[in-house]
C-alpha positions in Angstrom: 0.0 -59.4 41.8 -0.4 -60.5 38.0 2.5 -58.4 36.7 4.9 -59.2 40.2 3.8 -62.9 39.9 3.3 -63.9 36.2 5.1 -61.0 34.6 1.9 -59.5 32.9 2.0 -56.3 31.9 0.0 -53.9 32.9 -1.2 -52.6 30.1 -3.0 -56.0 29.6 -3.6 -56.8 33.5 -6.9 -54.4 33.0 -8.8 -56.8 31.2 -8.4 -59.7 34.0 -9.8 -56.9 36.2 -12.6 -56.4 34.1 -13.4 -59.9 33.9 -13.2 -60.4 37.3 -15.4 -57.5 38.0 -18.0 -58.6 35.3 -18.3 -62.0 37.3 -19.0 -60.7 40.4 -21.5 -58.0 39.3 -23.6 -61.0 37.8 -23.5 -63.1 40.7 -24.1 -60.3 43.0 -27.1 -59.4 40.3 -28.4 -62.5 40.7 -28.1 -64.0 44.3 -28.5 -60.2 46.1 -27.8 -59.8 49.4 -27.8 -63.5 50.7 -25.7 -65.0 47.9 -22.6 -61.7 49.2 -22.8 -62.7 52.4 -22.4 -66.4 51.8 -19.4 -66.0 49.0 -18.2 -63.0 51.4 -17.5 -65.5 54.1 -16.5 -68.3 52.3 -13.8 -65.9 50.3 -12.8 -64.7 53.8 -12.0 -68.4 54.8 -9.6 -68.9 51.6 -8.0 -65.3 51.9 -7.1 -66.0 55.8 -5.8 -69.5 55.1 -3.5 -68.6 52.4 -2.3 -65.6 54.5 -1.3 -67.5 57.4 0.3 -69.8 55.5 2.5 -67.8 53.9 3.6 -65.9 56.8 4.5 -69.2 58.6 6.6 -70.0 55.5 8.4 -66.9 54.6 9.6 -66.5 58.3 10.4 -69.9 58.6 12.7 -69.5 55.6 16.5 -69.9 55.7 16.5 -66.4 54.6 14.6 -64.9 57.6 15.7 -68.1 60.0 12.1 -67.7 62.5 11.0 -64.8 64.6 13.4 -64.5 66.9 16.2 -64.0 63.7 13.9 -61.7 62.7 13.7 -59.4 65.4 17.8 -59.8 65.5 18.2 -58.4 61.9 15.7 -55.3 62.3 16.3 -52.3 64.1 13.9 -52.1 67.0 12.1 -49.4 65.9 10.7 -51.7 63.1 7.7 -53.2 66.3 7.0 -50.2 68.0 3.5 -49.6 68.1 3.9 -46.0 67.0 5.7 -45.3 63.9 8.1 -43.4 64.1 7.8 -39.3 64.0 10.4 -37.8 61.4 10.3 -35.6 58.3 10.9 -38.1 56.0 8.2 -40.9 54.8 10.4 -44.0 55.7 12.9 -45.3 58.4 14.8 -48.2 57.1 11.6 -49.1 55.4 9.4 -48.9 58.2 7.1 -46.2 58.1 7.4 -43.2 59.1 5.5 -39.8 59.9 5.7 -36.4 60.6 3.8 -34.8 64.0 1.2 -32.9 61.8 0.3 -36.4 59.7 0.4 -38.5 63.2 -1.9 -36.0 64.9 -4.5 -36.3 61.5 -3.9 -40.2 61.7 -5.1 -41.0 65.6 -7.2 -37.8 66.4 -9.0 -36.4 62.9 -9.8 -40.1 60.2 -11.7 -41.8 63.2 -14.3 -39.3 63.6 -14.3 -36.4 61.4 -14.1 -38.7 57.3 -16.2 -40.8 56.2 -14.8 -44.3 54.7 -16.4 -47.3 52.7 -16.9 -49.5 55.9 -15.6 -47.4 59.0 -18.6 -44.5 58.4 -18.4 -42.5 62.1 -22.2 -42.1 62.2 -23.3 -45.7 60.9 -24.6 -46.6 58.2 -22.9 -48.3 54.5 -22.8 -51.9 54.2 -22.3 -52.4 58.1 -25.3 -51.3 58.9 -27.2 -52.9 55.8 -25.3 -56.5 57.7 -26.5 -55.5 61.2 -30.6 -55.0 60.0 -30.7 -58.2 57.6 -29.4 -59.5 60.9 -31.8 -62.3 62.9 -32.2 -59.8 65.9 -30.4 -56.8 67.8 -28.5 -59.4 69.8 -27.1 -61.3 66.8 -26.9 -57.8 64.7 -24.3 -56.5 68.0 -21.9 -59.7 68.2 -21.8 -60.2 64.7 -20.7 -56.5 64.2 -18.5 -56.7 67.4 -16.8 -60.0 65.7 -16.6 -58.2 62.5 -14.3 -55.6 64.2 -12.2 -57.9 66.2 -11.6 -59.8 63.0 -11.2 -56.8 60.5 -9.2 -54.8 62.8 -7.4 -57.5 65.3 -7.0 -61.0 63.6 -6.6 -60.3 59.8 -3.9 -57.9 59.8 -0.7 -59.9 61.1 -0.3 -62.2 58.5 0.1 -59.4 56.5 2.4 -57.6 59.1 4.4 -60.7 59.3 5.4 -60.9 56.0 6.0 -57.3 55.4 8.3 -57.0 58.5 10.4 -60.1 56.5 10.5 -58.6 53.6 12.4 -55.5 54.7 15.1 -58.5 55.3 14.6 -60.1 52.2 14.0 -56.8 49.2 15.9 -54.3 51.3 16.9 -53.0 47.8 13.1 -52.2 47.5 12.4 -48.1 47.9 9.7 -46.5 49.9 6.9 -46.4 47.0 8.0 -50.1 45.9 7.9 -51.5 49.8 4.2 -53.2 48.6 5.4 -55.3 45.6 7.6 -57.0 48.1 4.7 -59.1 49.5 4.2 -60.4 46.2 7.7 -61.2 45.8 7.8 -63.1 49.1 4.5 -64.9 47.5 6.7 -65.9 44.2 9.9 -67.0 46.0 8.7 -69.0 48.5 5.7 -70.9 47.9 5.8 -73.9 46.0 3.2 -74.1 42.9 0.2 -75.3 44.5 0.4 -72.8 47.6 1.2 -70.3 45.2 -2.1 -70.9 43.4 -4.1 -70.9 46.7 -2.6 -67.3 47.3 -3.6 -65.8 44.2 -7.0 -67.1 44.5 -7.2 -65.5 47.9 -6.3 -62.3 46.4 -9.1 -62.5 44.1 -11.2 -63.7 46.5 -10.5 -60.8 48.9 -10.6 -58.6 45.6 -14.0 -60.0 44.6 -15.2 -60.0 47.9 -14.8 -56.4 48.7 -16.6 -55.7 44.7 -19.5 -57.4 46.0 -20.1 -55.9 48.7 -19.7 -52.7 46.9 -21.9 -53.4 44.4 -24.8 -54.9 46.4 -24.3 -51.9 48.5 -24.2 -49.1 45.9 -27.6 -51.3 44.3 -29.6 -50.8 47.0 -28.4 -46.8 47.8 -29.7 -46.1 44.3 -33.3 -48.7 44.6 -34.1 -48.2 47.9 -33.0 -44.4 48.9 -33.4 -42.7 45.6 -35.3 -44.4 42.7 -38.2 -46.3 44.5 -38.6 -43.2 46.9 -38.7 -40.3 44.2 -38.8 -41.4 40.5 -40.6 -44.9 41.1 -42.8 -45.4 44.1 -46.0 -47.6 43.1 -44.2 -50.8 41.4 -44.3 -54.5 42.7 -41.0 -56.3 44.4 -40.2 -57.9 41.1 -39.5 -54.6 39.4 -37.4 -53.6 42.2 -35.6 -56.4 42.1 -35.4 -56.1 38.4 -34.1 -52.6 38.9 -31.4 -53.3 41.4 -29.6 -55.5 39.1 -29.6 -53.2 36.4 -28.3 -50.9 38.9 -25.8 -53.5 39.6 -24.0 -54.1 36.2 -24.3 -49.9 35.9 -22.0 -49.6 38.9 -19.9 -52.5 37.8 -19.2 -50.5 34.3 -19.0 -47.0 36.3 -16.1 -48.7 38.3 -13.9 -50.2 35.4 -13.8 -46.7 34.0 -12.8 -44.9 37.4 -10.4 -47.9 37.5 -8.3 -46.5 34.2 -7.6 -43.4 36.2 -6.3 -45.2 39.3 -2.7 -45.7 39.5 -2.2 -46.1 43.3 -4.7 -47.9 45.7 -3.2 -45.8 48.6 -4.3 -42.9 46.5 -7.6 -44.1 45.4 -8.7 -44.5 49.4 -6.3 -41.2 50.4 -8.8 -39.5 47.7 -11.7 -41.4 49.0 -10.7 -40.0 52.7 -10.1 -36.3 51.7 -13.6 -36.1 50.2 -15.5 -36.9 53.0 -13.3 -35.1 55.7 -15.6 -33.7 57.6 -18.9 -35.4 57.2 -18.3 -37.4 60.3 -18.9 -35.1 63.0 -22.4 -34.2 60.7 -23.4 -37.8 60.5 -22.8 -38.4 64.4 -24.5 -35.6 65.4 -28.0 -36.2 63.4 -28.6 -39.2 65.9 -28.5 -36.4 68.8 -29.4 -33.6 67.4 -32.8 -32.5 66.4 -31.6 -29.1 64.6 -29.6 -30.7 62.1 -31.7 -31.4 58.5 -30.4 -32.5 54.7 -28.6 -29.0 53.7 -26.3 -29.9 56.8 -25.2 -33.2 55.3 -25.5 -32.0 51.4 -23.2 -29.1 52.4 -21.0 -31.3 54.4 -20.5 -33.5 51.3 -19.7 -30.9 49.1 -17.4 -28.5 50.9 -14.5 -31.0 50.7 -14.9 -31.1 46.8 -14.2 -27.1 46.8 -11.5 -26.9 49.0 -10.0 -29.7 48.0 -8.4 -28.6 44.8 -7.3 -25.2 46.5 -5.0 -26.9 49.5 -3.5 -29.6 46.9 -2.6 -26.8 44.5 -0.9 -25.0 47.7 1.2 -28.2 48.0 -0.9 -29.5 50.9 -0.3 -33.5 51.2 -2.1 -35.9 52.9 -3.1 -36.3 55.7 -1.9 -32.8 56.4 -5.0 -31.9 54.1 -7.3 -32.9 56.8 -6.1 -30.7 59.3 -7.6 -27.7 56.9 -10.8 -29.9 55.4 -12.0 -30.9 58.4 -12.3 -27.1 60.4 -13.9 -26.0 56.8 -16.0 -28.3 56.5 -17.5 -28.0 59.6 -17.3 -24.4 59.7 -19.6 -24.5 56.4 -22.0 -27.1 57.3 -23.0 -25.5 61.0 -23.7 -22.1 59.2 -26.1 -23.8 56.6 -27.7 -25.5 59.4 -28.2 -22.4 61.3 -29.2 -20.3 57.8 -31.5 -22.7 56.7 -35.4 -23.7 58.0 -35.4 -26.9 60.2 -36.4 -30.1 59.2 -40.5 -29.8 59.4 -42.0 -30.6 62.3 -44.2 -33.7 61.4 -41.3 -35.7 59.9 -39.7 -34.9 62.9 -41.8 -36.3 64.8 -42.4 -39.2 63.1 -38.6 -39.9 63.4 -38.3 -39.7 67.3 -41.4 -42.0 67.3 -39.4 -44.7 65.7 -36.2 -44.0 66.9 -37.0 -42.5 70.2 -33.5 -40.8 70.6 -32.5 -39.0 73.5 -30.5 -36.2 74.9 -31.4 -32.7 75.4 -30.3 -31.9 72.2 -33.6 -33.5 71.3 -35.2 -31.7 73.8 -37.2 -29.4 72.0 -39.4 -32.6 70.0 -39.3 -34.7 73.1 -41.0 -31.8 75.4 -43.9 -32.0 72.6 -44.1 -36.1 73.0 -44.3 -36.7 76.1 -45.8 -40.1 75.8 -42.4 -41.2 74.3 -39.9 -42.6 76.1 -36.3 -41.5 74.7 -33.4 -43.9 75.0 -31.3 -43.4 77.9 -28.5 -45.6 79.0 -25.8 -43.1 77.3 -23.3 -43.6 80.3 -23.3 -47.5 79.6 -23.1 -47.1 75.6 -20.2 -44.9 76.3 -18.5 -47.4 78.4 -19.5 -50.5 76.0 -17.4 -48.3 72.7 -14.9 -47.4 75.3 -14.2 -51.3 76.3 -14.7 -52.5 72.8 -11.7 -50.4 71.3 -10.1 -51.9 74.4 -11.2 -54.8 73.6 -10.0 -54.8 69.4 -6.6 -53.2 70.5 -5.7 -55.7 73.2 -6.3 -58.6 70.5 -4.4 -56.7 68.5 -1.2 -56.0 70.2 -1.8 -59.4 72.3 -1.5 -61.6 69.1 1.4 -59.8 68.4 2.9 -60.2 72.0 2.2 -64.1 71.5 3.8 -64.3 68.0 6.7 -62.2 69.3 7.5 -64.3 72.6 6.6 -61.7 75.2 4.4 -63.9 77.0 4.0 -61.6 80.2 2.6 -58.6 78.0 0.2 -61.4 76.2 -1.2 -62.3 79.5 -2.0 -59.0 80.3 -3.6 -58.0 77.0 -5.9 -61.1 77.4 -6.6 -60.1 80.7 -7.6 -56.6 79.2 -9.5 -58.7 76.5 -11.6 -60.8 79.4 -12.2 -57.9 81.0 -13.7 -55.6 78.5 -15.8 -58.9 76.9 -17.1 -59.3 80.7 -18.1 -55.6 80.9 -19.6 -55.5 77.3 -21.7 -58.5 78.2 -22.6 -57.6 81.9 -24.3 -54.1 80.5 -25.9 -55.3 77.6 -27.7 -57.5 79.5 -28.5 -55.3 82.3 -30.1 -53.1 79.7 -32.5 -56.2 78.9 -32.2 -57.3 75.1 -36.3 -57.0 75.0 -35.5 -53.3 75.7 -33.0 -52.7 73.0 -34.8 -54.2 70.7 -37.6 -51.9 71.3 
């Protein structure tokens, strides 16, 4: 953005970066928790606002001439929901895919790799939102919103203006297509919109580093140095602790950042790594078997095998479709090989927890004075109806910006519906009872 907007190189954008980053880690340091989720939603506010601005410019433009121009002067392919399946990475500058990389995209990422965010068994800074929560009932619509929002409502400004830029930079190649959002930014907003749009970069840039920060923090306080190296100190020296941990993550970051010269790389990386730790951190919630040399092997397989398949020319996301069976492969023979989590912390887990299943079967036989959580049909049926329920936002929106009114009515039919459906079984479980 600095170098497409201001014409800094980038030899000297790092040191903005590092500024930036510096300034977040001390207010993060200081304000914890709280103070991120306060700037995180205030920085959401600015970020969405600029967005939508400058999509309703840029395709209101003489150059692009509305949305109904638009869909004139790009092939049809360029709105289909699926992109299209070819050998080559790009389509007129729409994206393309071959089968193997579309198979890895819908049926592998979602389950089987972890993420920053989008981790298949829980856990990461969603799950440190949903417990500093009020209660379970606030801590399930909150996260609920959080997806519609993340998945549904933020993306089309983005999609707007990267659908008109393949009108106005059609000179841009495949690797360039990104820097064309910036473009649109410095052709067609005046100054003072202009301004507002790079503060909403940083603002989405400094939101995310805070949330990473505060997040790494308390991994390091909470799950490793007060619990091993630390245990007997008071709340101030915790707290103390945390934000040294905090400025040690923030200078750990700006020197991974010298070796990153791609973002889709950094996350692609990112993604590799933890292919295969999904299934593993599903499958502790229902399964008693499963103990740390599972997840520990889980994490570490992908590191071996990773260098092997990218020397063999393996590219992502076609790497997944070997990480993932190795993985898991290696992580159900340590589980099997290895002694089973002892019997007392077991225990002690399934009292708090009370999980259910038969895969549990063998603790619950020896508690019988617990009752496991049932209701799996329901909780099935509530994730089933909320993907319905983010993807008929999704492509509804869409259908409404686009002008096909009839499909809009049925995707917000679809939405009702699955809202409806959510609510009627959540409460028919009784919110006393899940909070329990």
């Amino acid at each position: 953005i600095l170098t497409g907007l201001f014409g800094i190189p980038e030899s000297q954008v790092y040191f903005f970066v590092f500024a930036c980053m510096l300034f977040v880690a001390i207010y993060a340091a200081l304000s914890g928790l709280w103070g991120v989720v306060i700037t995180d939603a205030f920085q959401f506010v600015i970020a969405m606002t600029g967005c939508i601005i400058l999509a309703i410019l840029v395709v209101n433009s003489p150059d692009v001439g509305g949305i109904s121009e638009m869909q004139e002067k790009l092939p049809e392919f360029a709105f289909n929901f699926f992109p299209a399946i070819s050998d080559v990475e790009s389509i007129g500058g729409a994206f393309a895919l071959t089968a193997a990389s579309f198979l890895a995209y819908v049926g592998i990422i979602w389950w089987a790799s972890w993420y920053p965010g989008a981790e298949p068994g829980g856990g990461g800074y969603v799950a440190q939102r949903m417990m500093s929560a009020k209660d379970e009932k606030h801590s399930l619509f909150a996260t609920l919103f959080f997806q519609i929002a993340h998945y549904a409502i933020r993306p089309w400004p983005w999609i707007i203006v990267a659908l008109c830029t393949l009108i106005l930079y059609p000179e841009l190649s495949g690797e360039e297509k990104g820097i064309g959002f910036v473009y649109a930014i410095r052709d067609y907003l005046p100054a003072g919109l202009k301004g507002l749009l790079v503060a909403a970069f940083f603002a989405a840039y400094m939101s995310t580093i805070a949330t990473q920060l505060n997040w790494g923090a308390s991994y390091i306080i909470n799950d490793y140095y007060r619990r091993f190296l630390n245990k007997n100190k008071d709340e101030k020296h915790y707290v103390k602790s945390s934000r040294i941990a905090t400025i040690l993550l923030m200078i750990i970051s700006v020197v991974v950042t010298l070796f990153i010269t791609r973002i889709s790389g950094a996350w692609e990386f990112i993604i590799e790594c933890g292919a295969g730790v999904g299934l593993v951190l599903i499958l502790r919630w229902f399964w008693w078997r499963i103990n740390a040399w599972s997840e520990i092997f889980a994490m570490i397989t992908p590191f071996i095998i990773y260098p092997i398949i990218s020397n063999l020319g393996i590219e992502f996301p076609d790497t997944l479709l070997v990480l993932v069976p190795s993985t898991t492969i290696v992580w159900l023979l340590v589980t099997f090989l290895t002694p089973p989590t002892d019997e007392k912390v077991l225990f002690s887990f399934y009292k708090k927890i009370h999980p259910g299943g038969f895969l549990w079967r063998r603790i619950s036989s020896k508690l019988p004075g617990i009752k496991s959580d049932g209701n799996f049909l329901r909780m099935f049926i509530n994730w089933l109806f909320g993907v319905l329920l983010v993807y008929s936002i999704l492509f509804g929106t869409g259908k409404l910006i686009f002008g096909y009114y009839i499909e809009f009515f049925i995707c917000l039919f679809m939405g009702l519906v699955s809202v409806y459906i959510i609510y009627r079984n959540l409460s028919s479980i009784g919110w006393k009872s899940l909070v329990e």
